[in-house]
N, C-alpha and C positions, 0 to 999 in steps of 0.2 A: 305425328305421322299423318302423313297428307293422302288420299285417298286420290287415285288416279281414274276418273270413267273413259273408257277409251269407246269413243263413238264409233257406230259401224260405220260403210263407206254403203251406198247406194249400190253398191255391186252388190256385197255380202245379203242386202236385206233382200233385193230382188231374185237371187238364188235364193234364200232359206224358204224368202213367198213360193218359190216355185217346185220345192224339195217338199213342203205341208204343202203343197194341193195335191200330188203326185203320191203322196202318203193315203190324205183322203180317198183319191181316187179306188188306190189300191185296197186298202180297207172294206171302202163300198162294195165295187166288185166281189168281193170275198165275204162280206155278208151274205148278198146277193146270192151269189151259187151254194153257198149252204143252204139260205133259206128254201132256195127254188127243189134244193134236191131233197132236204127235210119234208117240204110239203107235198110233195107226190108219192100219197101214201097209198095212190090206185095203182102205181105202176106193178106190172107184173109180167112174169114170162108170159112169150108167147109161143112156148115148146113145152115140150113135157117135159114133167119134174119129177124129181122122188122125194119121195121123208121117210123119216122114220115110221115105221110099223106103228097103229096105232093114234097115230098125232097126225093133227090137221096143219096148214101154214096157219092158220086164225090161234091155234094152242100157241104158236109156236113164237107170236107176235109178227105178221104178216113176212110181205118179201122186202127187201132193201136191192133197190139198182146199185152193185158194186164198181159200176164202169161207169167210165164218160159215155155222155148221150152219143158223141161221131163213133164212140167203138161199138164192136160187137156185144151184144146185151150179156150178163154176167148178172144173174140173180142171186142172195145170199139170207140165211136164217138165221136166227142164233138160237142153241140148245144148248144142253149140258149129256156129261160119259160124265159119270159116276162125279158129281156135283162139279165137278169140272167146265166151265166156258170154253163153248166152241162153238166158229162160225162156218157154218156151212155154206162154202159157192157151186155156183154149179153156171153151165152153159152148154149147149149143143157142141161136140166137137168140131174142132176147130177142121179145114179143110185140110193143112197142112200135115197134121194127124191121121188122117184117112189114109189107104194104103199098106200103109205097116203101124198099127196102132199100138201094140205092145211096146215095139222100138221107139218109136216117137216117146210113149209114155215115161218109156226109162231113160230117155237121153233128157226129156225136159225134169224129171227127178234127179238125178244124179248131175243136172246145171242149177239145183236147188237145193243138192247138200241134203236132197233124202233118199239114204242110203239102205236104211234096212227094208227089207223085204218080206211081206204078210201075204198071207194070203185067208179071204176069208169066203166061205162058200163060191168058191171056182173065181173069186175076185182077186188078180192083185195089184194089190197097194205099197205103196212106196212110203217110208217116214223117215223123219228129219227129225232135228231135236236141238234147240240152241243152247247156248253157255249160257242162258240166263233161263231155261226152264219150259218155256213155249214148244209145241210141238205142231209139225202140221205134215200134211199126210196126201198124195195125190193117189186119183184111180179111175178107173171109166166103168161107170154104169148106165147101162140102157142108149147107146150113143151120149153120152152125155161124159163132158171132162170134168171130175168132182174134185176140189180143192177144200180140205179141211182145217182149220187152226185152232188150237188147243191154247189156253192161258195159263199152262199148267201139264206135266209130265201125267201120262195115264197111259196104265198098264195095256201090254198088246193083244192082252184078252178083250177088254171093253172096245178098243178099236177095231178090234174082229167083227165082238158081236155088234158094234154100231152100223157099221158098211155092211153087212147082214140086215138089218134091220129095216134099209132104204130101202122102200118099193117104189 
């Protein structure tokens, strides 16, 4: 049995050269914005916030910019409802929301498949819940459009008292 090497053609190699730098490139790139976003651990709102009752952002392991730099600022935490993981975002309502901000809230929840309906100390909140268990939860406090996710199903009472809890 004879072994056949079938040589590339000078086409083949100068594409493949050109497909691995194009690889590199992208890779690089993509370190790059992770690193740059990883290390900006001064970045912080430049609007008021709320938290929970209680807890500082420094408790809380500071703030994370959830948004691209060109967009509008979107700050986020991470805490726990009843050992549960959740991150919490938050940002100055948007303008488009202004106006009729109830309606806006429920039209951008129910184009997000959160359907049920809380209400906790004159707040309400909208929640979702997906076929694999996460849950997340929209609402507006203090001018502010708050964006919730859960890694995990948690009763409507803790969700209550958590959005309760934001000052």
């Amino acid at each position: 049995m004879a072994l056949r090497v079938k040589r590339a053609s000078k086409r083949s190699i100068i594409i493949g050269g050109i497909v691995g730098v194009i690889i590199l490139v992208v890779a690089g790139l993509i370190v790059q914005g992770v690193t740059r976003q990883s290390d900006d651990s001064t970045a912080r709102p430049d609007y008021d916030t709320v938290l929970p009752n209680g807890k500082s952002i420094s408790n809380l392991g500071g703030w994370d910019r959830v948004s691209p730099p060109s967009s509008a600022p979107v700050f986020a935490f991470t805490d726990s409802i009843d050992g549960v993981s959740v991150i919490v975002s938050q940002q100055p309502l948007p303008d488009s929301f202004k106006g009729d901000v109830a309606k806006k809230v429920s039209e951008f929840a129910k184009a997000q498949s959160m359907t049920s309906e809380l209400e906790a100390d004159g707040t309400k909140m909208y929640l979702g819940i997906s076929a694999k268990g996460p849950q997340s939860t929209v609402f507006t406090k203090n001018d502010l459009l708050i964006l919730i996710k859960s890694q995990a199903k948690i009763e409507d009472k803790s969700w209550m008292a958590y959005v309760t809890s934001l000052k």
